[in-house]
C-alpha atoms as a printed R data frame, in Angstrom:
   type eleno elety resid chain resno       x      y       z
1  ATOM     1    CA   UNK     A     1   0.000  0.000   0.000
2  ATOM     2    CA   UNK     A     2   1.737  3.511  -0.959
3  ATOM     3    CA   UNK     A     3   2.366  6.127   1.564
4  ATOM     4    CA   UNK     A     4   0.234  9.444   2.321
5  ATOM     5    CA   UNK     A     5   0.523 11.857   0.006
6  ATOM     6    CA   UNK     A     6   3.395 13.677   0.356
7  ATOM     7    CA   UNK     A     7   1.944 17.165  -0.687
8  ATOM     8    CA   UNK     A     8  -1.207 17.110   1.259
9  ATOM     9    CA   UNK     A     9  -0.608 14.309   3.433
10 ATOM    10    CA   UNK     A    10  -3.956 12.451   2.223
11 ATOM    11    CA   UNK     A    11  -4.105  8.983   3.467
12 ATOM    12    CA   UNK     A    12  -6.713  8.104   0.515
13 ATOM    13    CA   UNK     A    13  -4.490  7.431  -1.974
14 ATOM    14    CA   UNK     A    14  -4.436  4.478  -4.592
15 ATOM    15    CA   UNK     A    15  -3.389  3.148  -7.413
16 ATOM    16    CA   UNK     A    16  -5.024  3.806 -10.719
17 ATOM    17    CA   UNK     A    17  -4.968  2.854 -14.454
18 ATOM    18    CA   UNK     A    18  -3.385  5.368 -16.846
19 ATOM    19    CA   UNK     A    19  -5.742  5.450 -20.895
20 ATOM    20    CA   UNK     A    20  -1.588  4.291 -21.558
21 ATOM    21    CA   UNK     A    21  -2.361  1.158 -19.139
22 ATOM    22    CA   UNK     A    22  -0.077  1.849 -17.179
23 ATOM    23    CA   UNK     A    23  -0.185  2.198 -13.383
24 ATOM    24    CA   UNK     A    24  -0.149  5.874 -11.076
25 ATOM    25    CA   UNK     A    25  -0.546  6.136  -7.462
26 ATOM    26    CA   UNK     A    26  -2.687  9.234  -6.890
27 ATOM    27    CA   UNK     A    27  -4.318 11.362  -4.558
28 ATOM    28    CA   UNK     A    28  -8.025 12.274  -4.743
29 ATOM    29    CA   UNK     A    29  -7.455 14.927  -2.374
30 ATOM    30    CA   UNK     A    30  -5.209 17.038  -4.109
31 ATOM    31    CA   UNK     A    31  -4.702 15.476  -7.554
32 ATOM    32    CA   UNK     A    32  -0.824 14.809  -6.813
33 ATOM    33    CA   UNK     A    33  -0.390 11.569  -9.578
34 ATOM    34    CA   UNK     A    34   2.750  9.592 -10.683
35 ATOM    35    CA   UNK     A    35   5.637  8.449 -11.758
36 ATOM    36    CA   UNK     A    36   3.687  6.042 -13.854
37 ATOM    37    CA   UNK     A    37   4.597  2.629 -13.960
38 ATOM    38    CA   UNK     A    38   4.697  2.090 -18.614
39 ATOM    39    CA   UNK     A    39   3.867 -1.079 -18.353
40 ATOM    40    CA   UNK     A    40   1.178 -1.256 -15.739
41 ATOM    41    CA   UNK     A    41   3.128 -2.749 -12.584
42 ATOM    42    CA   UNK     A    42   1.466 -1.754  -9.910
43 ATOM    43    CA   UNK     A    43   4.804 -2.552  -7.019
44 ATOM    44    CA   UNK     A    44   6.526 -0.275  -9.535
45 ATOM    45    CA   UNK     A    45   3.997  2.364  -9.453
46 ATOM    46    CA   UNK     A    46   4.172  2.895  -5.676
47 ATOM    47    CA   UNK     A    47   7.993  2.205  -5.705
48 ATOM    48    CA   UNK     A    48   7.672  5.243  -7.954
49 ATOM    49    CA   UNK     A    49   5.618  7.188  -5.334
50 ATOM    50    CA   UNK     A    50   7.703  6.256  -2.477
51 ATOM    51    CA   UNK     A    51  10.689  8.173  -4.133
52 ATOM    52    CA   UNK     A    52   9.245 11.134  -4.649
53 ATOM    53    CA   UNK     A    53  11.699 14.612  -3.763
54 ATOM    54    CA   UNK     A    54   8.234 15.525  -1.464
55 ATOM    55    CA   UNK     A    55   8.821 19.320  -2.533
56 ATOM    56    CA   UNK     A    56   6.732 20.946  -4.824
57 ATOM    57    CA   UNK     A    57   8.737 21.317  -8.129
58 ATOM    58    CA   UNK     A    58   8.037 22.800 -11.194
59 ATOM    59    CA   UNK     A    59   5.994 20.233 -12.398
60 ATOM    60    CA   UNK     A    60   4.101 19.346  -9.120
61 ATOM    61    CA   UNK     A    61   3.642 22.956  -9.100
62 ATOM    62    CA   UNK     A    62   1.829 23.277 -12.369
63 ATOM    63    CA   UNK     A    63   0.007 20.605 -11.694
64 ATOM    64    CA   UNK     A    64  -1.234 22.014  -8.260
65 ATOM    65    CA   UNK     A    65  -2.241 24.976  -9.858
66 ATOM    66    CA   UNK     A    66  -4.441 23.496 -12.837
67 ATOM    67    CA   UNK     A    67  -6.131 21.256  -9.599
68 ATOM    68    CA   UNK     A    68  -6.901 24.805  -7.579
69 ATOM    69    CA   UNK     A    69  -8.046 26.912 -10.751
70 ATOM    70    CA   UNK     A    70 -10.695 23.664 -11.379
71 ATOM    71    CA   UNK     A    71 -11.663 23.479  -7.763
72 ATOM    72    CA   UNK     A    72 -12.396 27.408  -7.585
73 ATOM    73    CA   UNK     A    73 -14.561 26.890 -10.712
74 ATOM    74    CA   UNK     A    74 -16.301 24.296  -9.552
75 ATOM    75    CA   UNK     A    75 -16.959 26.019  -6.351
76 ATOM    76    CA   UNK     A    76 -18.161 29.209  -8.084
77 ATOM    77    CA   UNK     A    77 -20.752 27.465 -10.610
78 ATOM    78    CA   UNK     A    78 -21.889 25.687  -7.517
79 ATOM    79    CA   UNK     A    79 -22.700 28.974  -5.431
80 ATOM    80    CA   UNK     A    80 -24.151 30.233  -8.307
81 ATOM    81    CA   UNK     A    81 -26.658 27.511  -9.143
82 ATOM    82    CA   UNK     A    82 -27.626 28.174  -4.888
């Protein structure tokens, strides 16, 4: 079983099917994915996760970002359906 997410410290997380077929362990709280696992090893997917720097690089950054920007839309069509 992989670790808590290391950016939001979710205890949720799991491992999920890429459309490539391969593996991810990801976070539903956050959205924090990856590495992937190409050819759909799950061990190696978490092995993956268990490496991970835990600071928020460029990429993790980015990808952060995209997840806040749809949350704040979501929560403003929401309020405005109320």
């Amino acid at each position: 079983m992989p670790s808590r997410c290391p950016y939001c410290g979710c205890c949720a997380v799991t491992v999920e099917e890429t459309a490539e077929g391969g593996k991810v362990v990801a976070c539903p709280n956050c959205g924090m994915s990856g590495p992937e696992s190409v050819d759909g090893d799950a061990e190696e997917a978490v092995m993956a996760w268990e490496t991970l720097c835990r600071k928020m690089c460029r990429n993790c950054r980015q990808a952060y970002i995209r997840r806040l920007v749809e949350l704040r839309r979501r929560l403003a069509a929401s309020e405005r359906r109320e």
